[in-house]
VODRENTOR-879838 format. One record per residue (C-alpha): residue number from 0; x, y, z. Coordinates in nm, 2 decimals. Layout:
NUM;X;Y;Z
...
# end
This chain:
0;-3.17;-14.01;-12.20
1;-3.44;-14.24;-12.34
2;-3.42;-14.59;-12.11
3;-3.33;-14.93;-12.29
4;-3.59;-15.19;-12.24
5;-3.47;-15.53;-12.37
6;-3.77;-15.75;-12.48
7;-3.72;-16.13;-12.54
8;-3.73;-16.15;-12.91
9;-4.01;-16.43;-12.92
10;-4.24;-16.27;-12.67
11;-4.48;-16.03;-12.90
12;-4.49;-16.03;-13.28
13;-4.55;-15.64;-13.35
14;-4.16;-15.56;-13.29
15;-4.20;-15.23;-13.51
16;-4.50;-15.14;-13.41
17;-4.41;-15.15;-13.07
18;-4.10;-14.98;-13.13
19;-4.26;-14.68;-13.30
20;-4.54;-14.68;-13.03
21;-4.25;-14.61;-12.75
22;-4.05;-14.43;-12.94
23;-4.06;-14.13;-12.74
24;-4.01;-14.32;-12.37
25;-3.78;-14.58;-12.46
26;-3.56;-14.78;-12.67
27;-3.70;-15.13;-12.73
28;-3.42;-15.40;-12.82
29;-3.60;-15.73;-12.89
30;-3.30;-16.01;-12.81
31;-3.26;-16.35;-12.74
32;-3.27;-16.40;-12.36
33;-3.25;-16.78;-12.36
34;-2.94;-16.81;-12.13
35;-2.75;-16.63;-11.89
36;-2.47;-16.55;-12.10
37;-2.69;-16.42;-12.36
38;-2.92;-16.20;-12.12
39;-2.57;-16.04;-11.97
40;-2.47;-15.93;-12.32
41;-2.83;-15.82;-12.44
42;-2.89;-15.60;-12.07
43;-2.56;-15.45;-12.01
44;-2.64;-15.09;-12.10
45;-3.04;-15.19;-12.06
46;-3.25;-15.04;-11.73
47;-3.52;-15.34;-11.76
48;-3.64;-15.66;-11.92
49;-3.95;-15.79;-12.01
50;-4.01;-16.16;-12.10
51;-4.34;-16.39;-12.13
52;-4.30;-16.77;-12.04
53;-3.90;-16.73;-12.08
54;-3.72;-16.86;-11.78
55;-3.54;-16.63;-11.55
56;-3.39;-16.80;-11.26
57;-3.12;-16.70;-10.98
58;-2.88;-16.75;-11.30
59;-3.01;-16.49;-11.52
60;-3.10;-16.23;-11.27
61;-2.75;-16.22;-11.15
62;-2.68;-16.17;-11.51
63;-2.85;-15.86;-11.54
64;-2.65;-15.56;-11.59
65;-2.61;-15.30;-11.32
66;-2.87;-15.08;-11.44
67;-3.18;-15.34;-11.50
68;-3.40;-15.22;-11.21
69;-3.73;-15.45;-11.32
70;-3.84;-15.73;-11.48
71;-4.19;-15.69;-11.67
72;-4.35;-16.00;-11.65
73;-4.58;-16.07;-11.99
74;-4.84;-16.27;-11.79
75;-5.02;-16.35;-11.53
76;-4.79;-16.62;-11.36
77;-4.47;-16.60;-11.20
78;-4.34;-16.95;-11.12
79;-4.10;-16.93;-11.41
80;-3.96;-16.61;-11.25
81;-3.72;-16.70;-10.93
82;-3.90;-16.36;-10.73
83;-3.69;-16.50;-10.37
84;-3.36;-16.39;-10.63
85;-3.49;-16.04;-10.72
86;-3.61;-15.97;-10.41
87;-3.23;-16.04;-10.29
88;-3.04;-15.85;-10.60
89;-3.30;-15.55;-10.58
90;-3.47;-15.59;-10.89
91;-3.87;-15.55;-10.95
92;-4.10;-15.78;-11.07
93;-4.44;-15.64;-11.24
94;-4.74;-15.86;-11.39
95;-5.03;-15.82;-11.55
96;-5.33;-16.00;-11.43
97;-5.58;-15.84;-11.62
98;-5.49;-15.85;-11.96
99;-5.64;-16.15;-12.09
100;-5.91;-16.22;-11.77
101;-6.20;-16.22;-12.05
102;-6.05;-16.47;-12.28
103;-5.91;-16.68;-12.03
104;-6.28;-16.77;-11.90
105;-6.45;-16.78;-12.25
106;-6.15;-17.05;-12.39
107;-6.24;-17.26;-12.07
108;-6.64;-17.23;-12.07
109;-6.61;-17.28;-12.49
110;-6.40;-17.60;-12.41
111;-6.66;-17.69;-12.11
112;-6.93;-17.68;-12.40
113;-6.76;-17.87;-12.68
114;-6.74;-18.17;-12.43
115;-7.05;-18.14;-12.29
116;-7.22;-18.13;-12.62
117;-6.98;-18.43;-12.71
118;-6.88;-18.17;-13.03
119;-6.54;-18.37;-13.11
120;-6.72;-18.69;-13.12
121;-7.00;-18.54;-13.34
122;-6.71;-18.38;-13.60
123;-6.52;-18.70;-13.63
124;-6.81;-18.88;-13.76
125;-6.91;-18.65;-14.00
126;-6.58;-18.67;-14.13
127;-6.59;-19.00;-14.15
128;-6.89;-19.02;-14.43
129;-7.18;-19.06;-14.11
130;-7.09;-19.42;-14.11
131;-7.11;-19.65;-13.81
132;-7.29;-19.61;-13.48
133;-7.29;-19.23;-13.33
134;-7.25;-19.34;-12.93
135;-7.26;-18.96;-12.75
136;-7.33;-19.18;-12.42
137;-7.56;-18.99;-12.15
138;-7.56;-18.62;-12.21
139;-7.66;-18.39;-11.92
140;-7.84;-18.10;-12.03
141;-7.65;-17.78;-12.00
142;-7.92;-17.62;-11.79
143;-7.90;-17.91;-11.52
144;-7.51;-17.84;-11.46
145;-7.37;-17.79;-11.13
146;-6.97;-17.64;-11.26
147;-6.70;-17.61;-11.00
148;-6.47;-17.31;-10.98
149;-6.15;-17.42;-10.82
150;-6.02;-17.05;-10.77
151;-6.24;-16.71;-10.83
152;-6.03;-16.45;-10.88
153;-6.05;-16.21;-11.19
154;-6.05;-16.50;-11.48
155;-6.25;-16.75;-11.21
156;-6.50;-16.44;-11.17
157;-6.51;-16.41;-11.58
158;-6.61;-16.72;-11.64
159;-6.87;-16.73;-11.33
160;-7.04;-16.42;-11.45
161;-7.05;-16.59;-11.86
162;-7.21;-16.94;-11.70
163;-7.48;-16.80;-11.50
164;-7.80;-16.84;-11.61
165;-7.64;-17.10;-11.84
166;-7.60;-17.38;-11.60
167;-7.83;-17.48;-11.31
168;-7.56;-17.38;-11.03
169;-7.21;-17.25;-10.98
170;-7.04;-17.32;-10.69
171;-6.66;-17.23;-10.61
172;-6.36;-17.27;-10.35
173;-6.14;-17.05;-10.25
174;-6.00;-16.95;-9.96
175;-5.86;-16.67;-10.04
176;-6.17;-16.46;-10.14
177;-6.36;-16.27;-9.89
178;-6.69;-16.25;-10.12
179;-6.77;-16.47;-10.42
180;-6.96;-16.33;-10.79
181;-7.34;-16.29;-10.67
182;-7.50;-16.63;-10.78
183;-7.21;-16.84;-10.66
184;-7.24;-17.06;-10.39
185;-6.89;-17.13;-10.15
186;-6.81;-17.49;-10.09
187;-6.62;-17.51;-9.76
188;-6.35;-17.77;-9.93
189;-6.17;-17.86;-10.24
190;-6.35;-18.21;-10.16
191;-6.71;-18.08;-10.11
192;-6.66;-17.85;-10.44
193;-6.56;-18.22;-10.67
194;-6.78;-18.43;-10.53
195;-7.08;-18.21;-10.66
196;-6.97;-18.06;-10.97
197;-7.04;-18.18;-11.29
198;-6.79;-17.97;-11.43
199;-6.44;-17.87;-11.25
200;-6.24;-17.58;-11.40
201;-5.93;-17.46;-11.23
202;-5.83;-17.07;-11.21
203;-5.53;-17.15;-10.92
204;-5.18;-17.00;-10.98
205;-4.91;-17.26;-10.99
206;-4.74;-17.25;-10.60
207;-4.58;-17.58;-10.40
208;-4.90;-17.63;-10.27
209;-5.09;-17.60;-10.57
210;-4.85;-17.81;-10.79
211;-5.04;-18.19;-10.82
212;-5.38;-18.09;-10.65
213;-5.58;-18.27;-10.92
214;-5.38;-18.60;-10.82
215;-5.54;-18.97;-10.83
216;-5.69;-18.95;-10.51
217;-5.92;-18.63;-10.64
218;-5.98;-18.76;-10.94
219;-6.15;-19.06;-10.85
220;-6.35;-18.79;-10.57
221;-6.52;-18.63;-10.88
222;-6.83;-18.75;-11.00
223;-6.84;-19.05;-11.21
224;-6.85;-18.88;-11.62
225;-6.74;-18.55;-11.49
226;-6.58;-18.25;-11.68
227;-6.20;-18.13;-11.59
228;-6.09;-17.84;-11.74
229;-5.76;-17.65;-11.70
230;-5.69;-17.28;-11.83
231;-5.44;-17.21;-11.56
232;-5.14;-17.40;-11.50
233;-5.07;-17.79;-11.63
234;-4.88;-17.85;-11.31
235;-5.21;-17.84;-11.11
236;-5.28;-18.17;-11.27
237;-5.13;-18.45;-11.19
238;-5.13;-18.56;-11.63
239;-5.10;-18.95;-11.59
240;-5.35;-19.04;-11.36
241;-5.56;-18.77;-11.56
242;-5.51;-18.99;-11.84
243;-5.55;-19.30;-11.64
244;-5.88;-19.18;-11.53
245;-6.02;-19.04;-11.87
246;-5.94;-19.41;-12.03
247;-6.15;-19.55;-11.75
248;-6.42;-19.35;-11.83
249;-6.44;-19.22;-11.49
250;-6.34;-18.86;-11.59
251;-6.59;-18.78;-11.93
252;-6.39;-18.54;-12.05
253;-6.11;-18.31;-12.01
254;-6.03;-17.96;-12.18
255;-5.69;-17.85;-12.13
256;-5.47;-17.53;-12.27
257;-5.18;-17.58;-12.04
258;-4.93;-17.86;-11.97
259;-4.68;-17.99;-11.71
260;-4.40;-18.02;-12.02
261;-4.50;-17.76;-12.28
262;-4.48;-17.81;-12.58
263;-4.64;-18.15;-12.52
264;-4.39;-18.42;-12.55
265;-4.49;-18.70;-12.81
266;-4.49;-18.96;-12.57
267;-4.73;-18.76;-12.35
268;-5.01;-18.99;-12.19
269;-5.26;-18.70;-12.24
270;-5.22;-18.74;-12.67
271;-5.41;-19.13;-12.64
272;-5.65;-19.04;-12.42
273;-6.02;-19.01;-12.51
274;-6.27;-18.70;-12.52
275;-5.97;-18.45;-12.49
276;-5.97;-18.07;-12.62
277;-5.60;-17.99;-12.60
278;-5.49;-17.63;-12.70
279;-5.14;-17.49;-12.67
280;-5.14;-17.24;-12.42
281;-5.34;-17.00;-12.61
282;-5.62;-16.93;-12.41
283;-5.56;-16.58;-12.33
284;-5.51;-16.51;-12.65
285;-5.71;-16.22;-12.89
286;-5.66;-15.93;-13.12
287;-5.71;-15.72;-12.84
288;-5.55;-15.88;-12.58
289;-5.26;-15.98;-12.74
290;-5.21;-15.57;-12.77
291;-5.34;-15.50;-12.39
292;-5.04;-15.74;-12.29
293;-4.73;-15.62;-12.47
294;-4.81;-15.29;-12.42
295;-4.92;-15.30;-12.10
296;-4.62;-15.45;-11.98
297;-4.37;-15.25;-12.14
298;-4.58;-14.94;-12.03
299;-4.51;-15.04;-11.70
300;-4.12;-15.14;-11.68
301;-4.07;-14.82;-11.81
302;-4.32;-14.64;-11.56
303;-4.12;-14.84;-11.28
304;-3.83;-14.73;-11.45
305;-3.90;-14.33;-11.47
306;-4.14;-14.29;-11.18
307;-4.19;-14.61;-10.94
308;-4.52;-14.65;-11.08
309;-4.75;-14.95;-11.20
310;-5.01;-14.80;-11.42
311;-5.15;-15.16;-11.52
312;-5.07;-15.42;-11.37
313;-4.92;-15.57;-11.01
314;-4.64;-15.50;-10.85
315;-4.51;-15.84;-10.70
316;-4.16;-15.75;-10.61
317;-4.03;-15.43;-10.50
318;-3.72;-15.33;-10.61
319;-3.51;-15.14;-10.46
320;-3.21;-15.07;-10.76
# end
């Protein structure tokens, strides 16, 4: 008997597509996961769920019917995923890590560039009939850039490997790594890394002692016109005294795809801020990975499911339904 995957209805597009691509391994039900009541309805009969940014807390696990044995993350991150609750009810959690590495790093370098090259400034007056004074300020050239990695795992690594030979130096910290991308130099501290980076883009995952480590105190730390550019998790940035800082002038610029509240709320200091690039959340996005990262996923609940295998992706939690 085919296994019933339930699939939160807004996280892919391609329901029939999907469907008939698993048609043989599974039965896909796309359903509306958006509280616990709903998710005990939708899984009662199901052996696992996969969701993207939805929510599942202690709340929703316990939810689960008796036969849901793993959750299939749609991502990269977790912290919208309570993992201490699965680990407890003896459900899995998979990720995907990999899907959307590539993207991920061009979206942040591309948004590094636009500010640098003062591109927003440049298509507002053209819009405007070339009228007035163009002020694009100092402008570094690209080649003399010193860009900070803050985190160099796979999408950190991605964009190191686009911006060498682009920039003059790339220089990264994290502690975490044993070896660093050939051409990146280590800084020893977050400190050391924003106090000589023209350019700071952040590739951390969002944990307790991640959340707020761009605060006010690092902010001012960074060199006086420097770049900040987020592609990871808005919660790494502390938004107001980002905002403070870009109306200032002390911060240049900032290019951000991901926010503390998303979607952005309209009273959001970021939205009145100068030289911003603000995207929503769709940095990992392509025709091709958009594919790698439904599929993937649901390849691997029901892999979990069948065999106790991860064919794509991580295995964070392990189950033991």
């Amino acid at each position: 008997m085919k296994p019933v995957i339930v699939v939160a209805e807004s996280a892919f597009s391609d329901h029939e597509a999907l469907q008939a691509h698993f048609a043989d391994l599974a039965e896909l039900r796309f359903c509306d996961v958006s509280t616990p009541e709903a998710v005990a309805g939708a899984t009662a009969d199901a052996s696992g769920i996969v969701v993207a940014l939805h929510p599942l807390r202690r709340p929703y696990i316990e939810a689960f019917g008796p036969g849901v044995k793993v959750i299939g993350r749609a991502g990269v991150g977790l912290d919208s995923i309570d993992l201490e609750a699965a680990e407890s009810l003896g459900v899995a959690v998979v990720n995907e890590p990999a899907y959307g590495a590539f993207e991920v790093a061009s979206h942040g370098v591309a948004m590094m560039l636009s500010l640098q090259r003062n591109l927003p400034v440049a298509d507002r007056y053209v819009r405007a009939g070339w009228s007035g004074k163009l002020t694009l300020g100092q402008v570094k050239p690209v080649d003399e850039l010193t860009v900070g990695l803050v985190g160099c795992g796979r999408i950190g690594s991605a964009a190191a490997g686009m911006l060498r030979g682009l920039v003059e130096r790339v220089v990264a910290y994290d502690p975490v790594a044993v070896t660093l991308p050939s051409g990146v130099d280590r800084a020893d501290s977050l400190e050391e890394l924003l106090a000589q980076s023209d350019v700071v883009s952040l590739h951390l995952p969002l944990t307790e002692e991640t959340r707020g480590v761009i605060n006010a105190e690092r902010l001012a730390s960074m060199r006086p016109g420097a770049l900040l550019i987020n592609v990871s998790r808005g919660p790494l940035i502390d938004e107001p005294a980002l905002a403070d800082a870009l109306r200032s002038g002390h911060i240049g610029g900032a290019g951000l795809d991901v926010f503390t509240t998303e979607p952005l709320p309209a009273d959001s200091p970021l939205l009145g801020a100068p030289n911003t690039i603000l995207s929503p959340h769709i940095a990992a996005y392509s025709e091709r990975s958009a594919w790698r990262l439904a599929s993937w996923t649901i390849e691997d609940t029901i892999a979990w499911i069948v065999s106790r295998e991860v064919r794509n992706g991580n295995l964070v939690v392990a189950g033991s339904r």
